[in-house]
ZAKOLNU-28423 format. One record per residue: residue number from 1; residue in one letter; x, y, z of N, C-alpha, C in turn. Coordinates in pm, whole numbers, m for minus. Example, Ala and Ser with C-alpha at 12.3 -4.5 7.8 and 13.67 -1.06 7.14 Angstrom:
2
seq  type  n.x  n.y  n.z  ca.x  ca.y  ca.z  c.x  c.y  c.z
1  A  1319  m569  780  1230  m450  780  1320  m330  780
2  S  1285  m225  708  1367  m106  714  1290  3  787
***
This chain:
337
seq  type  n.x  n.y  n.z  ca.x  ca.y  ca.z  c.x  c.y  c.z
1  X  m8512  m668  m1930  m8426  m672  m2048  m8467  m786  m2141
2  X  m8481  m920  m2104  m8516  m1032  m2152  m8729  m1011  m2201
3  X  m8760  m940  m2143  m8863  m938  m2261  m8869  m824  m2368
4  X  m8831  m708  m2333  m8796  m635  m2486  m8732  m746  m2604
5  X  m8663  m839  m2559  m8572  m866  m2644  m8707  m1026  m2710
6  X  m8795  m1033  m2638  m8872  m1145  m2671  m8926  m1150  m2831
7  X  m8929  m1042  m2936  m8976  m1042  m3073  m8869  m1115  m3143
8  X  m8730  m1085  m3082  m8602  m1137  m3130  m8590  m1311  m3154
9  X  m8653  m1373  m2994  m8637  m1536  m2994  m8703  m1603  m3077
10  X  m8666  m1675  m3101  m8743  m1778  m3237  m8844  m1702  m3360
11  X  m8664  m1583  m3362  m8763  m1485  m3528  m8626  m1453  m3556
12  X  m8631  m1388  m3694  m8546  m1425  m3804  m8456  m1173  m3785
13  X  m8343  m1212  m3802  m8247  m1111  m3819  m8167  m1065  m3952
14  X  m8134  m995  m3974  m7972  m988  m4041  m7858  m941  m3977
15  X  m7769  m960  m4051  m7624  m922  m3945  m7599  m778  m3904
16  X  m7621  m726  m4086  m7574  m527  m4057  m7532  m474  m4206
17  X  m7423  m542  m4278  m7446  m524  m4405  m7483  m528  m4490
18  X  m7524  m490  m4567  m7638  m543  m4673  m7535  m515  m4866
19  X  m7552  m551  m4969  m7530  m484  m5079  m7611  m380  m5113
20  X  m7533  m273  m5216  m7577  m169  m5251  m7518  m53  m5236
21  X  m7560  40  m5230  m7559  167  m5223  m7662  270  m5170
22  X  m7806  272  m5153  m7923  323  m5129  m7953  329  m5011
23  X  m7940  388  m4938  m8010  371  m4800  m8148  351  m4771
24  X  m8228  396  m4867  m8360  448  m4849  m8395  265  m4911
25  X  m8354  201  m5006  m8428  82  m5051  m8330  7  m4988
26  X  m8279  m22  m4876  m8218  m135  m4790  m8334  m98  m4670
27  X  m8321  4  m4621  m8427  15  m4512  m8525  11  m4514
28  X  m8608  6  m4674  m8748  5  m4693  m8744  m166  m4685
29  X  m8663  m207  m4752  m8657  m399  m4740  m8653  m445  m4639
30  X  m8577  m429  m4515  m8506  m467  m4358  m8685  m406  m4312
31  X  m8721  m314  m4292  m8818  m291  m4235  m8939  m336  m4282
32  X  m8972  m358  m4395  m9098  m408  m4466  m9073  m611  m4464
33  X  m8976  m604  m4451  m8960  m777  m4433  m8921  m856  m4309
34  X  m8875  m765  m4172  m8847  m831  m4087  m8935  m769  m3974
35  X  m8966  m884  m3852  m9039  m788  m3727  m8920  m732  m3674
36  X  m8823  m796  m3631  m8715  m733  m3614  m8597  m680  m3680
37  X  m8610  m531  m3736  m8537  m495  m3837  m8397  m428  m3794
38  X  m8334  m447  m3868  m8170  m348  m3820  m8160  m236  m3927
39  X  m8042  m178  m3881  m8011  m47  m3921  m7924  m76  m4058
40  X  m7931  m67  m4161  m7885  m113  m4238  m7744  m52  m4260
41  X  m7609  m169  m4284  m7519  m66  m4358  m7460  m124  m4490
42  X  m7388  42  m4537  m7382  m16  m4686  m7220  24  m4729
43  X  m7129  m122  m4688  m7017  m63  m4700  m6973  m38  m4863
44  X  m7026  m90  m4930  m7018  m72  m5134  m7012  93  m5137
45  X  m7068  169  m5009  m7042  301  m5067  m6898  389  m5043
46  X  m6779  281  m4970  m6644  317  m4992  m6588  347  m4847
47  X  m6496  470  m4863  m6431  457  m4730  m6526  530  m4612
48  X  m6500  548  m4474  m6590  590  m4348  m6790  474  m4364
49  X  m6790  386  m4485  m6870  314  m4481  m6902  178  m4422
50  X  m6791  127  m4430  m6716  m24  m4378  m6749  m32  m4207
51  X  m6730  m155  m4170  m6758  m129  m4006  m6651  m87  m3905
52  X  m6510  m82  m3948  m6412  m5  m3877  m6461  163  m3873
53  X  m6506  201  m4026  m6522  353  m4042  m6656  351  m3988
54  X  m6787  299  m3951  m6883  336  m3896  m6830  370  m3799
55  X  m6756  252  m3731  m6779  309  m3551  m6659  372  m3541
56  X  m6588  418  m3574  m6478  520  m3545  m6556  656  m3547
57  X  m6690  607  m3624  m6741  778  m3652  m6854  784  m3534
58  X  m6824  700  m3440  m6914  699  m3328  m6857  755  m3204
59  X  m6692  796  m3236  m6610  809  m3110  m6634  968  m3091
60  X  m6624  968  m2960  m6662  1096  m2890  m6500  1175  m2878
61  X  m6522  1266  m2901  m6338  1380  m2870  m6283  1289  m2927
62  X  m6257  1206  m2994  m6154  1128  m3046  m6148  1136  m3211
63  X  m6093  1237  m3281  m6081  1275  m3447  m6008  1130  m3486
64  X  m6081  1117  m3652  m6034  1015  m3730  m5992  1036  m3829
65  X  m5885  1031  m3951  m5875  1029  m4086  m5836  854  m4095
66  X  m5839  909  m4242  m5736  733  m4322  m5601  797  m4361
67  X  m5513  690  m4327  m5355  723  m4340  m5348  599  m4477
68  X  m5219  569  m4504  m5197  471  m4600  m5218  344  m4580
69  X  m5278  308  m4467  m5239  165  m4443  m5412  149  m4337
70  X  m5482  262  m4303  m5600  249  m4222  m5637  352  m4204
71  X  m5733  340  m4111  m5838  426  m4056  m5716  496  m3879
72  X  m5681  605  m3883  m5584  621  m3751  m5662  734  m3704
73  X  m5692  742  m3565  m5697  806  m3435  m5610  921  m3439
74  X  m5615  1075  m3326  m5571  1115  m3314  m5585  1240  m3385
75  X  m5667  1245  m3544  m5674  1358  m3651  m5792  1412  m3622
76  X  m5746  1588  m3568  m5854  1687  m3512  m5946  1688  m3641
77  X  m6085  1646  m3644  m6121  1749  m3838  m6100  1707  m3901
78  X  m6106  1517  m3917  m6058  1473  m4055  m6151  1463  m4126
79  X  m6144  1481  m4216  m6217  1434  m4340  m6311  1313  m4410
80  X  m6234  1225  m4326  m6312  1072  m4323  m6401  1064  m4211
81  X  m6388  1139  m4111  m6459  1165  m3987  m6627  1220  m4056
82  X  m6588  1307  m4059  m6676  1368  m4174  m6770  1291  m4215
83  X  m6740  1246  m4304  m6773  1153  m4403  m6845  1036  m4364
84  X  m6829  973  m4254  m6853  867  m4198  m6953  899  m4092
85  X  m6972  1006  m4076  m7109  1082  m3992  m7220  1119  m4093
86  X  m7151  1169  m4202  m7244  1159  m4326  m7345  1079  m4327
87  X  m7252  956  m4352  m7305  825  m4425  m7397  786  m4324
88  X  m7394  785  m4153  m7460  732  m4084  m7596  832  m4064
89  X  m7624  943  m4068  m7719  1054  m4079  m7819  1022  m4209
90  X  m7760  961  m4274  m7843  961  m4429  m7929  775  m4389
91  X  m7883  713  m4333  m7868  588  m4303  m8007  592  m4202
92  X  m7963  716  m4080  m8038  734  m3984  m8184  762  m4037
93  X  m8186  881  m4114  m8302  916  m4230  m8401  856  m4246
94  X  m8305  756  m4371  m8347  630  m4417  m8452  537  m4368
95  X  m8355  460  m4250  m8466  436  m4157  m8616  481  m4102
96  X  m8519  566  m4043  m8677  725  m3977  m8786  656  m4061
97  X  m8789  717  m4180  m8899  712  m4333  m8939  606  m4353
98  X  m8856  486  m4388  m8885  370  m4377  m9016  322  m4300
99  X  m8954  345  m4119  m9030  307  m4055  m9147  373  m4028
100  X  m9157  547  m4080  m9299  562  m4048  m9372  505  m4147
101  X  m9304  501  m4291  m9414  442  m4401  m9492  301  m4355
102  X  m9441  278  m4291  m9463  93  m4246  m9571  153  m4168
103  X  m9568  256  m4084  m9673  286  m3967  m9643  204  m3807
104  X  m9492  197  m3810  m9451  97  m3742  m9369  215  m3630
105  X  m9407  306  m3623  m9338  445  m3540  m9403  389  m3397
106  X  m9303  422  m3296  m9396  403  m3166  m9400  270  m3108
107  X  m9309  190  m3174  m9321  17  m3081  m9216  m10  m3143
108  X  m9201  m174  m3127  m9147  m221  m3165  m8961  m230  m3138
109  X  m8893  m347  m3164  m8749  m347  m3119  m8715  m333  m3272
110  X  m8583  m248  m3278  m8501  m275  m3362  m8349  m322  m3350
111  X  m8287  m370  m3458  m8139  m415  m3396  m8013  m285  m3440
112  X  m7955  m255  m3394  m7821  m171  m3464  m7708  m265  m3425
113  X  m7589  m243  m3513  m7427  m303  m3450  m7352  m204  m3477
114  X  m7248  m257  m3444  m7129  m163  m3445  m7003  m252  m3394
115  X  m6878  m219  m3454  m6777  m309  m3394  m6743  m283  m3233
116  X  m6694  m374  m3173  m6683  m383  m3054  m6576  m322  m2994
117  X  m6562  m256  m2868  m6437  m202  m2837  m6283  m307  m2864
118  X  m6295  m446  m2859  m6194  m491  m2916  m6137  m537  m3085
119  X  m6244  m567  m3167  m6244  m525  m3320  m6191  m362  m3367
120  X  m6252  m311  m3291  m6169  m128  m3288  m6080  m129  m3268
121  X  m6067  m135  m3145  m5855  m162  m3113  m5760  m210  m3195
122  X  m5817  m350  m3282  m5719  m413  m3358  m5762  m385  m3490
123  X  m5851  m261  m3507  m5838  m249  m3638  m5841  m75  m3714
124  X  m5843  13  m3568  m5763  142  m3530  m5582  155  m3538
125  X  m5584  234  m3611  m5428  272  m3603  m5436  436  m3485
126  X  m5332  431  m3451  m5253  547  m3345  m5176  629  m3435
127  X  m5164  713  m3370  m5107  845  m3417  m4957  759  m3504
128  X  m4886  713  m3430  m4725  686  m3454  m4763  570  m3594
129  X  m4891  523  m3613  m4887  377  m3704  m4910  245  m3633
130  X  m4887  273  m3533  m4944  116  m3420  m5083  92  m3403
131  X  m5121  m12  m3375  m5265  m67  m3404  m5262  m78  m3237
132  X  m5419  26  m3212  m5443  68  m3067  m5414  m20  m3021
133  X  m5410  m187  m3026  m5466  m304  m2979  m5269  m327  m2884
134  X  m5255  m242  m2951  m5045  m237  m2902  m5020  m138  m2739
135  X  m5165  m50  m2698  m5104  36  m2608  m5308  10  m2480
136  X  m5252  m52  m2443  m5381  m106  m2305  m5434  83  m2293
137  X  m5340  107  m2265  m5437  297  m2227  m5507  304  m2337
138  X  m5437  338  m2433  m5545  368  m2601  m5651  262  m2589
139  X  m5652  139  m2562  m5743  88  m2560  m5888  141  m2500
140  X  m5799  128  m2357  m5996  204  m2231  m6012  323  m2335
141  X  m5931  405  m2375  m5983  538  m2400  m6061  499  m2501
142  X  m6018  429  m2640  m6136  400  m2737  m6255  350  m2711
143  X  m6289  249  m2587  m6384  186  m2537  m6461  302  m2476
144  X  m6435  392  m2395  m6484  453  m2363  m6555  553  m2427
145  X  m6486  596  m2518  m6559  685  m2639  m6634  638  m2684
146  X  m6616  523  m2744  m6720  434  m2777  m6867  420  m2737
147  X  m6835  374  m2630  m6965  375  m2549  m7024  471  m2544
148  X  m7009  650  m2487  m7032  725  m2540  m7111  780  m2638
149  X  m7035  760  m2739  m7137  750  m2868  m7196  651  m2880
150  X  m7213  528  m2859  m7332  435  m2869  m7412  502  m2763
151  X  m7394  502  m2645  m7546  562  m2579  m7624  665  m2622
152  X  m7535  761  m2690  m7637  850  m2768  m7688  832  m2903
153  X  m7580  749  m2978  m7687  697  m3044  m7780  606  m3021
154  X  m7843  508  m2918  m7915  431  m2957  m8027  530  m2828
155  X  m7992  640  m2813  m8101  748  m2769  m8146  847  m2881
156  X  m8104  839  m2972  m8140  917  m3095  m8269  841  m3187
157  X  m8195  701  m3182  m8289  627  m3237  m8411  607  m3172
158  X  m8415  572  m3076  m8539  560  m2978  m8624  687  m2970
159  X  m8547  823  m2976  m8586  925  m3026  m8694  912  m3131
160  X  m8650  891  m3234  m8670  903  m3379  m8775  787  m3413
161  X  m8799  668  m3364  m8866  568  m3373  m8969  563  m3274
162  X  m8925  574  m3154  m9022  519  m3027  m9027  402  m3017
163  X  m8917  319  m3056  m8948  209  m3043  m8797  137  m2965
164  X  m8808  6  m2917  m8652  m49  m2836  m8575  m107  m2925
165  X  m8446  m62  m2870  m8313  m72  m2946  m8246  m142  m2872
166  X  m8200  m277  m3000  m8072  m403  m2915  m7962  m315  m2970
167  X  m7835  m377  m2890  m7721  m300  m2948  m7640  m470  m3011
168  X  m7585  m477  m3138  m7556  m597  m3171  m7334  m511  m3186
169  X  m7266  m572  m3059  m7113  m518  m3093  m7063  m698  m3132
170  X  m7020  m627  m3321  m6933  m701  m3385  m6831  m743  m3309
171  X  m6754  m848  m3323  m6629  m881  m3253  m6546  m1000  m3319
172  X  m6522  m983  m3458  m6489  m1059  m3572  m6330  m1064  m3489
173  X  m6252  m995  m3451  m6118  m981  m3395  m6107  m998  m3257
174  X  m6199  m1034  m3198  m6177  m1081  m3013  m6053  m1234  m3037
175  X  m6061  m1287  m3083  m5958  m1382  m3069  m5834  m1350  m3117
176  X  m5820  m1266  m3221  m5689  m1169  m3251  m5628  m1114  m3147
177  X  m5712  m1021  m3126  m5672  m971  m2934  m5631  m1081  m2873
178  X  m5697  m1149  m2842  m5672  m1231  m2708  m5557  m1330  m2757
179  X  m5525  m1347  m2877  m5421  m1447  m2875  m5241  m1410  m2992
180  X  m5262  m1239  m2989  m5186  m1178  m3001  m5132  m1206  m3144
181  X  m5224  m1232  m3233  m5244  m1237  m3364  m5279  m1066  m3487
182  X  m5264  m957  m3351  m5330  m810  m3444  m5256  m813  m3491
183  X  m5232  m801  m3619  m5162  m764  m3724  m5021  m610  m3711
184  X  m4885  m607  m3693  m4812  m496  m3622  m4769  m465  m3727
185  X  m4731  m314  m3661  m4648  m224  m3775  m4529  m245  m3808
186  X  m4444  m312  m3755  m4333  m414  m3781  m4335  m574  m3715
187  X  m4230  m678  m3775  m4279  m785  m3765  m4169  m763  m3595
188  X  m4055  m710  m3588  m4000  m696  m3469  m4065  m616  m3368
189  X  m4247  m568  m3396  m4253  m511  m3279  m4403  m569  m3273
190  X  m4428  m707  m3239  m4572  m763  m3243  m4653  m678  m3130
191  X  m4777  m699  m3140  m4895  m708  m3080  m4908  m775  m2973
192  X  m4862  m761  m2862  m4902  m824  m2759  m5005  m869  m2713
193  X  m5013  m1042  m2706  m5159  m1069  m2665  m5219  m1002  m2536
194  X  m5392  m984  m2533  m5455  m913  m2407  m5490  m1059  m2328
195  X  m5480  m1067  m2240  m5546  m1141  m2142  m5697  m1161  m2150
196  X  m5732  m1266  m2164  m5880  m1266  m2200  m5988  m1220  m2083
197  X  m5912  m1229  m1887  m5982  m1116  m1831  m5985  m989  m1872
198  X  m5849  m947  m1913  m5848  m762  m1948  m5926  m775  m2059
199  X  m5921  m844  m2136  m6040  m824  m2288  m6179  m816  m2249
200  X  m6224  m946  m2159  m6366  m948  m2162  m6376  m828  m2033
201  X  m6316  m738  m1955  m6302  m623  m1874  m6379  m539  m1971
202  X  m6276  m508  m2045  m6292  m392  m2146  m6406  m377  m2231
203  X  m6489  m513  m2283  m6575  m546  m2380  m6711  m572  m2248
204  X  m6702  m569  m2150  m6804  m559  m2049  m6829  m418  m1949
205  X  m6734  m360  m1974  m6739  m181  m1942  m6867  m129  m2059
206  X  m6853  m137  m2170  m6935  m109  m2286  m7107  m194  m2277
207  X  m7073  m291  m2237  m7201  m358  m2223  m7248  m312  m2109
208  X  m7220  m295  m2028  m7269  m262  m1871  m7327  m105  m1877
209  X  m7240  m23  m1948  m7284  162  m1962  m7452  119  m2043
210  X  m7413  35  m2177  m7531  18  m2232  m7666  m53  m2132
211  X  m7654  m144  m2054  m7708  m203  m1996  m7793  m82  m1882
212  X  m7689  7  m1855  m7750  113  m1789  m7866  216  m1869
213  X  m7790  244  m1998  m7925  303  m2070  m8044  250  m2106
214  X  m8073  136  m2022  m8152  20  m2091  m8147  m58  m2210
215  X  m8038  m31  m2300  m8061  m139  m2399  m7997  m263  m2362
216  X  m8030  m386  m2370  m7997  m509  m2443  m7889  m543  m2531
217  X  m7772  m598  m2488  m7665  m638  m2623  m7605  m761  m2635
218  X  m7586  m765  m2757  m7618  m926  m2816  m7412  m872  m2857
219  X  m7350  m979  m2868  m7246  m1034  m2939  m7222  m1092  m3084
220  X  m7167  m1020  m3157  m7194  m1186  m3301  m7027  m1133  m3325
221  X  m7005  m1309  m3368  m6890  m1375  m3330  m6866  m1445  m3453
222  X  m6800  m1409  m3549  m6817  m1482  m3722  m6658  m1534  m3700
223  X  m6594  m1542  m3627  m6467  m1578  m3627  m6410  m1675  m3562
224  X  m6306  m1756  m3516  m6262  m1792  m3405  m6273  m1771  m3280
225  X  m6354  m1821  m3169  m6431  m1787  m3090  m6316  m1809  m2955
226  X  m6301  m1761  m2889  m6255  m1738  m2725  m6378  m1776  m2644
227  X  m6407  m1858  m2614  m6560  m1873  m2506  m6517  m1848  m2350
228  X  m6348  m1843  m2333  m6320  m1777  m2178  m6371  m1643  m2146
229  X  m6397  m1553  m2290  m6386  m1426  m2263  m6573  m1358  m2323
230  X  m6629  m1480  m2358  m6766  m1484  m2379  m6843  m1521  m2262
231  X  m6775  m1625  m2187  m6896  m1634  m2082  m6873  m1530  m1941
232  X  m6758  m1483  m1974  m6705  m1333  m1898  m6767  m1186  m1886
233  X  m6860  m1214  m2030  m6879  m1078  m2026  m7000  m1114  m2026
234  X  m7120  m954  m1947  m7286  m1004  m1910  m7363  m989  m2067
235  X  m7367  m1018  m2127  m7451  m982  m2266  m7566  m1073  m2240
236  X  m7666  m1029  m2348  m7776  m1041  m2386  m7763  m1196  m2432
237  X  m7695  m1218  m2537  m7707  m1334  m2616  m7592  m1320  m2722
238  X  m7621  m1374  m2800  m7497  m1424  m2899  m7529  m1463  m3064
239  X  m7481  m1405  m3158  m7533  m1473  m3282  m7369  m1468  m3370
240  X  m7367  m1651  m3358  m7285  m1669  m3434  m7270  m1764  m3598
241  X  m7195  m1778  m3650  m7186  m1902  m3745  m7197  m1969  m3744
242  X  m7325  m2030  m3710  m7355  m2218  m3671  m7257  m2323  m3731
243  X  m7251  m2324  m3909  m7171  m2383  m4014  m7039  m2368  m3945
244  X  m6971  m2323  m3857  m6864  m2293  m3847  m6804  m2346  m3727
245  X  m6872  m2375  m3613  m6887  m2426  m3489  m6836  m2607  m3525
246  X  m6722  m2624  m3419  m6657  m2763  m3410  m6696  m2812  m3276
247  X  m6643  m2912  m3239  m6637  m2974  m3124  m6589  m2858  m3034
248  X  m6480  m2865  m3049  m6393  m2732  m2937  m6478  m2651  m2920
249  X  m6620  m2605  m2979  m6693  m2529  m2932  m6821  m2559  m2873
250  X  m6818  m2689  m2854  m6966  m2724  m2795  m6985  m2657  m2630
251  X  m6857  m2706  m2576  m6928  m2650  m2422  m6974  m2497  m2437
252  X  m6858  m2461  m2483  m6900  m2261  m2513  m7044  m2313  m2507
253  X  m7086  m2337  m2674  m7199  m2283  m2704  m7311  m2369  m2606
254  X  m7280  m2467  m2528  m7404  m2546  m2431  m7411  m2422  m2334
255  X  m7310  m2382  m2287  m7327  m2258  m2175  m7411  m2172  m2230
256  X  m7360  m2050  m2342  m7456  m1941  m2393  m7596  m2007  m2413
257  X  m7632  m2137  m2479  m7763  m2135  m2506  m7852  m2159  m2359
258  X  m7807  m2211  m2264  m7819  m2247  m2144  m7868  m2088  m2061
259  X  m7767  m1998  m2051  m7771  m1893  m2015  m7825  m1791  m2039
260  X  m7835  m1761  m2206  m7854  m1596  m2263  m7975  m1610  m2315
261  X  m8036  m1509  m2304  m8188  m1512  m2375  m8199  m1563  m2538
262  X  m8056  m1494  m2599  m8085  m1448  m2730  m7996  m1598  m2772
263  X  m7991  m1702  m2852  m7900  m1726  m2936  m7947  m1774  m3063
264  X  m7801  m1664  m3151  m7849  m1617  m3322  m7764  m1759  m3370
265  X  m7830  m1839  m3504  m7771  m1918  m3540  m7732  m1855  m3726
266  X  m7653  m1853  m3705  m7630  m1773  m3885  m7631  m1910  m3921
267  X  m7682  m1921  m4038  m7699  m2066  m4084  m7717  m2016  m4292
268  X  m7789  m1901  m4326  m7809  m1852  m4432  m7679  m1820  m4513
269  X  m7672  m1875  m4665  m7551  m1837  m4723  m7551  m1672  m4723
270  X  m7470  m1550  m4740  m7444  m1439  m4762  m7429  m1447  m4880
271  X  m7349  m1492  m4967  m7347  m1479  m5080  m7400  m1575  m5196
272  X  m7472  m1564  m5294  m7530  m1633  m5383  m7445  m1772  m5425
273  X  m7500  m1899  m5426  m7459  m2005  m5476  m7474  m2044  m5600
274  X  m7408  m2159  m5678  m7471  m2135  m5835  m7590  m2242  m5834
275  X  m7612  m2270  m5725  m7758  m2364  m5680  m7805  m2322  m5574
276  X  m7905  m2315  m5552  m8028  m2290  m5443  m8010  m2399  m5322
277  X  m7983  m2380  m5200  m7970  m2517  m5097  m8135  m2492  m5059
278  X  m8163  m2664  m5060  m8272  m2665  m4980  m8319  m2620  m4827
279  X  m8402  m2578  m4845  m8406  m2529  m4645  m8344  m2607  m4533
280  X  m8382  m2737  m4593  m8357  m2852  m4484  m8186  m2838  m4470
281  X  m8159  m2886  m4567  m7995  m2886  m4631  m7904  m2767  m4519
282  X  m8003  m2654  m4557  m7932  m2512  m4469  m7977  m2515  m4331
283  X  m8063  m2613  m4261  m8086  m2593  m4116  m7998  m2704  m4070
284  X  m7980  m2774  m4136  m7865  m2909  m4115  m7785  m2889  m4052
285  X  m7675  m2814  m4018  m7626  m2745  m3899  m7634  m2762  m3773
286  X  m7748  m2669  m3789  m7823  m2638  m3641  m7841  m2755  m3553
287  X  m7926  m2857  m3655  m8010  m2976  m3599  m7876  m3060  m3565
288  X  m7794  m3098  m3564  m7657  m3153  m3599  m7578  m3079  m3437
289  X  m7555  m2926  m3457  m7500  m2884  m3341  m7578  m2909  m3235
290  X  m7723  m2853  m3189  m7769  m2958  m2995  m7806  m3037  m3036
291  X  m7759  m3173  m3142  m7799  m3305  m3128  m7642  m3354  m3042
292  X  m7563  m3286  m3133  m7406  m3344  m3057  m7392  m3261  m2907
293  X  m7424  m3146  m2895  m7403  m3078  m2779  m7494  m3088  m2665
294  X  m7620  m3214  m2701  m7687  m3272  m2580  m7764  m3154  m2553
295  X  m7806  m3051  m2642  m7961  m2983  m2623  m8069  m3009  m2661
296  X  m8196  m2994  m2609  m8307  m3073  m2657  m8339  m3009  m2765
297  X  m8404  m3027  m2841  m8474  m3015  m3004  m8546  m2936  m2995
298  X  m8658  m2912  m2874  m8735  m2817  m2837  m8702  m2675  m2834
299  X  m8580  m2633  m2795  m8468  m2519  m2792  m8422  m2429  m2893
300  X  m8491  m2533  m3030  m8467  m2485  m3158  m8577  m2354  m3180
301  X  m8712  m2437  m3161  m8816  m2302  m3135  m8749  m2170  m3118
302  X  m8644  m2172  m2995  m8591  m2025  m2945  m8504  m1987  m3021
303  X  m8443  m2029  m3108  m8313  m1979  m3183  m8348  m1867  m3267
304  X  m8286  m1756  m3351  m8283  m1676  m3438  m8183  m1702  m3525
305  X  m8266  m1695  m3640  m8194  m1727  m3732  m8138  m1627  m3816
306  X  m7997  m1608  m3879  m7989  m1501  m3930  m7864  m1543  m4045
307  X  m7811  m1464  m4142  m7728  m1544  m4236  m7598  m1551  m4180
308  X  m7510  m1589  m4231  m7389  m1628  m4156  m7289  m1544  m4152
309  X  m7331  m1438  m4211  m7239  m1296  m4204  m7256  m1194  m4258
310  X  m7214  m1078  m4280  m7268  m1002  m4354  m7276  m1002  m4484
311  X  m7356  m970  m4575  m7386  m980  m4732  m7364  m869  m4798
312  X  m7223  m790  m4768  m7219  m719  m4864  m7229  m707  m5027
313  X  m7157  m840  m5044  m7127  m875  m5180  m7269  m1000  m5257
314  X  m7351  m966  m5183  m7465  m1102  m5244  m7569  m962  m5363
315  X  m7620  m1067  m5429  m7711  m956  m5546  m7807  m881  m5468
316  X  m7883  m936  m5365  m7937  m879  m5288  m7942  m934  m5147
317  X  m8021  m845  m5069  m8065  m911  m4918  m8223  m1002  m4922
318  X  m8307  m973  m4965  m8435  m988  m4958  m8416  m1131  m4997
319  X  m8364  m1240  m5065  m8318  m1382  m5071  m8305  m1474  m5002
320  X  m8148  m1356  m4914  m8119  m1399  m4812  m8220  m1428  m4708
321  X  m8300  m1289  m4691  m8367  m1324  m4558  m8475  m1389  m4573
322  X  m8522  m1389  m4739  m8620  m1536  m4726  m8560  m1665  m4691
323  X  m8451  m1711  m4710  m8406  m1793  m4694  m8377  m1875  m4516
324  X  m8355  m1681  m4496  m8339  m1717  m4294  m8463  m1750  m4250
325  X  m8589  m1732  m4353  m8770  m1709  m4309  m8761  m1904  m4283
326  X  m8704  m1960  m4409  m8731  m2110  m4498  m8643  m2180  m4366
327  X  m8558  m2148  m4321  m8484  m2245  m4224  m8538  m2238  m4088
328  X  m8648  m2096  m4057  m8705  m2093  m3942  m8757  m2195  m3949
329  X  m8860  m2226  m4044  m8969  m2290  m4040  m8921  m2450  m3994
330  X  m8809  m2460  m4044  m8773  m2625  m4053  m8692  m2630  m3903
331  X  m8651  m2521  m3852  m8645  m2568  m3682  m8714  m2580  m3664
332  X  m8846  m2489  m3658  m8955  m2506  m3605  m9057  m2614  m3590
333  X  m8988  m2695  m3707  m9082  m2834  m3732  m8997  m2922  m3648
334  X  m8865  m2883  m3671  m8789  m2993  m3581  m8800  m3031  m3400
335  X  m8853  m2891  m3340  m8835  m2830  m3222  m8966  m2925  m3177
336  X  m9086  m2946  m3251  m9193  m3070  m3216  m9162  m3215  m3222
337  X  m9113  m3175  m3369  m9109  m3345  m3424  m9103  m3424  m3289
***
């Protein structure tokens, strides 16, 4: 598992969203500019586009529409269902073409994401208006579907490419879950927090099916981090918000870098500044987090760098990921110095 994933260590990513609308010129960019390219998505193109509506459109027997207030479970034949299989088929395409133009068919890793069985939960509505994240059964069942459709898709792709597929599950809402913050359909009928064993249970059922199809899966974590329920579950590695990381998170992150093959440092702005940061300026972070967290400098070499979240809203991607190219370089100088 840990050497498929070896093009990944000390080389440069993106998260998953990109700006735009085009499938065909996000994937010609992601693939013509990175060794390790992802699947591009493009939520600017509206509803079933966003990352709740991707992976809802990944669930197996489980129908989706949008109600007034979300994306809800339960609708045989919806319409947004639809729609959101659309968007990922054209996406799929995209890619395909992309990558044979490159001549890059037949090797190579690529990355896909998708939200995580607990970001789903708390951001799925149920038949009645409750947010899955309210009923532990609805939960396994979404996880399970889930998985499901991720194993066949990241057998479609491998299909279609010939080449190895990481699976990257979003999890912007794992600390929502776990600390009973999901947002309820009334304020008298909250969200009960999950136990961060039953969470990292549930979010390691999904990694483990994948782990069986052979892929590799990485975590990224842009939010308030739970590290009880991170070093719980077997993943690949981890790519989070470096800029964002406090004290309260050093042991977490001394463990994952200690442990996981992969760790992603988002360090790149997503969205345009009305000044340009110097490279140095933007690796500043990094060099700063294992200087305080007592990792050696050398360690930097292994990091991946990637921007600090998704860029839907930036003028473009191709900036960005020069930018993730400009901060490699300056770990990389640091990792000798």
């Amino acid at each position: 598992m840990s050497e498929s994933l070896a093009p990944l260590v000390g080389g440069v990513t993106g998260i998953g969203s990109v700006p735009g609308t085009d499938p065909r010129e996000a994937a010609a960019t992601v693939v013509g500019e990175l060794e390790v390219p992802f699947l591009p998505e493009l939520p600017n193109r509206g509803i079933g586009a966003d990352m709740i509506g991707r992976a809802a459109g990944l669930l197996v027997d489980i129908g989706f529409d949008v109600s007034t207030t979300g994306y809800r479970i339960g609708v045989p034949g919806g319409r947004v269902a639809r729609l959101a299989g659309d968007h990922l088929e054209r996406d799929l395409d995209a890619f395909e073409e992309a990558y044979e133009v490159a001549r890059r068919r037949g090797g190579g890793l690529v990355k896909i994401q998708i939200a995580g069985p607990l970001t789903l939960a708390a951001g799925l509505e149920l038949p009645n208006g409750h947010r899955v994240a309210r009923d532990r059964g609805a939960m396994r069942d979404v996880a399970a579907s889930l998985t499901e459709g991720l194993v066949r898709h990241v057998a479609d792709l491998r299909r279609r490419l010939g080449a190895d597929v990481v699976v990257q599950l979003d999890e912007p809402s794992l600390w929502s879950v776990v600390h009973g913050t999901v947002p309820a359909l009334t304020k008298l009928d909250p969200v009960r927090a999950v136990p961060a064993p039953e969470a990292a249970e549930l979010l390691a059922s999904v990694v483990d099916a994948l782990h069986d199809a052979g892929a590799p899966v990485l975590v990224h974590l842009c939010g308030p981090i739970d590290w009880d329920v991170v070093r719980r579950v077997p993943v690949d590695g981890a790519l989070l918000d470096a800029t964002r990381l406090t004290a309260a998170d050093y042991e977490g992150f001394g463990e994952l870098a200690e442990s996981r093959t992969v760790v992603g440092l988002g360090l790149a702005p997503a969205v345009a500044a009305p000044r340009r940061a110097a490279p140095q300026d933007l690796a500043a972070p990094a060099l700063r987090l294992y200087d305080e967290v007592g990792l050696p400098r050398r360690d930097l070499a292994r990091a991946t760098v990637t921007p600090v979240c998704g860029s839907p809203g930036s003028p473009g991607i191709r900036p960005i990921l020069d930018a993730c190219k400009e901060i490699r370089s300056v770990l990389a100088e640091a990792s000798v110095a």
